[in-house]
C-alpha positions, 0 to 999 in steps of 0.5 A: 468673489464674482459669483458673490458680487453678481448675487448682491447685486441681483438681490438689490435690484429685486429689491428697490422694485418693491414699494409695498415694504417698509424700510424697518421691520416691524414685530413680525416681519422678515428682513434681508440686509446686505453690506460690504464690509472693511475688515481689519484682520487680526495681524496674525492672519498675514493678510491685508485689511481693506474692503474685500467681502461683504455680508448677508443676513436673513432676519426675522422681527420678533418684537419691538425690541429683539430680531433673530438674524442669519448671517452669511459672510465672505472675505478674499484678503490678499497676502502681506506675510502669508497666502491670499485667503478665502474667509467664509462663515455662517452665523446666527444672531441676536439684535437688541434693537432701540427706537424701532418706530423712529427714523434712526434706529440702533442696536446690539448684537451677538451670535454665533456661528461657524467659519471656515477659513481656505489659506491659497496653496495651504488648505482650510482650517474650519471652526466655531465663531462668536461675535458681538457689536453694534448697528444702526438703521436709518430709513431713507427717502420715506421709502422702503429702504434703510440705511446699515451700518454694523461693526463687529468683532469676531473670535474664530477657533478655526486656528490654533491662535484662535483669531480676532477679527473686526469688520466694519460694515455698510448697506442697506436693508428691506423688509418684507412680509406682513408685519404685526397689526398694532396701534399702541397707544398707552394714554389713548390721545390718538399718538401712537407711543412711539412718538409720544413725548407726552405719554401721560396726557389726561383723556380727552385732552387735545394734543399736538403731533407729539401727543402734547397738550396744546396750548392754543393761546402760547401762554404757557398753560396748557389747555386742559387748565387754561380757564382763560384760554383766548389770552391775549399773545405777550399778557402775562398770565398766572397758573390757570392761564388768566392774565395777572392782576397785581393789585387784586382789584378785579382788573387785569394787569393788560387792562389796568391803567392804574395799576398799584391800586389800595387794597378794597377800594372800587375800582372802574373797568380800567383800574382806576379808584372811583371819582363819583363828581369827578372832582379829581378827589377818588371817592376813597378820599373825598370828605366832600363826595357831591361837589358841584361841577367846576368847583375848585376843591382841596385834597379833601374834595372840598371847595376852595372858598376865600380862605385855606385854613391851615389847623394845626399850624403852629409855632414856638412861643414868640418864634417863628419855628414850626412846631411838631405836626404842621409839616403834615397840614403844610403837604397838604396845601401843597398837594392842593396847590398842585391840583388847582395851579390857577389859584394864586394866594396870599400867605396871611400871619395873625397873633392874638393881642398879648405883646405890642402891637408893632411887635405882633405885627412883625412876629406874624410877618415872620411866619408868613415868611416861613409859610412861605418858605416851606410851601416854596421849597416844596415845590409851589412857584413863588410868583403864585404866593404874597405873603403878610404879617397881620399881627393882632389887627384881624382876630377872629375870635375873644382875646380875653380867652385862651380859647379865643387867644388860639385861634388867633394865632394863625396863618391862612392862604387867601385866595386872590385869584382862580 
């Protein structure tokens, strides 16, 4: 057991003085590893379990994937029901080994070998081995040493009971020795595959660290399909990395003061519908599009004269209900009168001169009323509105006519102040 140690540990000093080695063994080079182990000793042994041997081994990297090792292994378990032992055994293996270039590494192994087990004041018995497990490396230090873990399972026939034993092993590994030159990198984007979480980048793509697209803005889209590649951080963007444009009129959402735009209607460069004289009234709508400067003009873009008309105001015969279709001529006067909140009026009701002239008179107040009325509760303040009931004493068309009767039977908005 001395002798073993002494050589442990000579061969561990050797090797922390090497700084050219690699802590993993690439395909082609050679590797020592050495571990003490816990055994827990198949119970018919007699023997104790605790940590009372170690491990050698001698390997060779024959490609990324699969080492071929020779094991060296020792044991001096004290006795519990039988006589101190000495286990000696010489193997070889097989590793399976996963991940090699990265900073952990596990593996599988399996083997065979020979053992020969000396029982203190008893003799030996001597037999064949077979094993299988598993292990890990884990680099340390950014240096040329690893950290190994093992656990094995090991059948022997050097007795009749043909025992199992289990050891659980932990020590380092070097590698020495030149390994196989080799660069592998499969999509040619400078990233070894190895640590390539991108392996199939399109060539000529510039990639990170990791061998994945970059994506210099952050918007999400990649910069081999990024067609607007210096997007502003936040902007939402769509597939080819552009930022939206929800109302599809040529302005960018981040841009767009007016964002729910009509489909096709010309827009200015922050998204707003066009007002060419700038009378409030976007060109799309405007029936009158060169009015001129400081004008007062309706919905329409017209200019407010004396008089808003209100066509298509209409009421049931000597009633003042509104008939179908003058609620839409209404909203329009209230839209108007929220454009223009310094105009004050006077709600005007005329009748043609069918009926007493008192009567008439009366009728048209009525409906002056319920003008009023509508414009009131749409919300237009009643201090900005007088109403009055002309009856037929104002026509501005022939009585003797149906034609002429109509026309008179009106409502107005007279303006009286701007």
């Amino acid at each position: 057991m001395r002798i073993f140690t002494c050589v442990v540990a000579a061969i561990f000093i050797a090797f922390l003085g090497t700084g050219d080695a690699l802590a993993d063994a690439e395909a082609g080079q050679g590797y020592f590893s050495i571990m003490g182990s816990y055994i827990d000793d198949d119970k018919d042994r007699g023997v104790e379990d605790d940590v009372n041997g170690g491990q050698l081994g001698f390997g060779y990297a024959i490609n990324d994937a699969l080492n071929i090792e020779a094991v060296f292994s020792g044991a001096w378990p004290d006795g519990n029901s039988g006589p101190d032992q000495e286990i000696l055994s010489i193997g070889i293996d097989l590793q399976r080994v996963f991940r090699r270039g990265e900073r952990f590494s596990p593996y599988l192994h399996a083997g065979v070998g020979y053992i020969d087990v000396d029982s203190a004041g008893a003799g030996h018995d001597d037999g064949g081995m077979y094993s299988a497990g598993a292990g890990f490396l884990l680099d340390l230090f950014d240096s040329n040493l690893a950290l190994r873990g093992e656990w094995r399972h090991r059948m022997e026939t050097a007795s009749i009971e043909n025992q199992n034993d289990n050891l659980f092993s932990l020590g380092f590994q070097f590698p020495f020795g030149e390994g196989t030159p080799k660069f592998v990198d499969s999509d040619g984007d400078g990233v070894a595959d190895g640590i390539d979480r991108c392996p199939n980048t399109p060539a000529g793509t510039r990639v990170d660290a990791y061998g994945c697209e970059l994506d210099s803005d952050g918007d999400g889209v990649k910069d081999s399909k990024d067609k607007c590649p210096g997007t502003p951080r936040g902007v939402s963007v769509n597939a080819s990395g552009c930022p939206m444009d929800s109302d599809g009129d040529g302005v960018s959402d981040d841009k767009d003061k007016c964002p729910n735009t009509v489909k096709g209607a010309k827009v200015g460069p922050d998204g707003c519908e066009l007002d060419g004289d700038k009378d409030g009234v976007v060109d799309r709508l405007d029936e009158c599009p060169n009015s001129a400067p400081g004008v007062q003009v309706d919905i329409k873009g017209c200019e407010i004269k004396a008089v808003i008309r209100l066509p298509g105001v209409n009421f049931e015969t000597n009633s003042d209900r509104l008939l179908p279709g003058a609620t839409s001529v209404l909203n329009d006067a209230v839209a108007t009168l929220k454009k223009n909140p310094s105009i004050t009026v006077e709600v005007a009701g005329h009748t043609d001169s069918d009926g007493a002239a008192e009567y008439n008179e009366g009728l048209s107040t009525r409906r002056a009323t319920t003008v009023r009325d509508y414009l009131a509760s749409n919300g237009i303040a009643e201090d900005r509105m007088s109403f009055r009931g002309y009856g037929e004493s104002q026509p501005i068309a022939d009585n003797t006519t149906r034609a002429g009767k109509a026309q008179n039977r009106r409502v107005v908005l007279r303006i009286i102040e701007r």
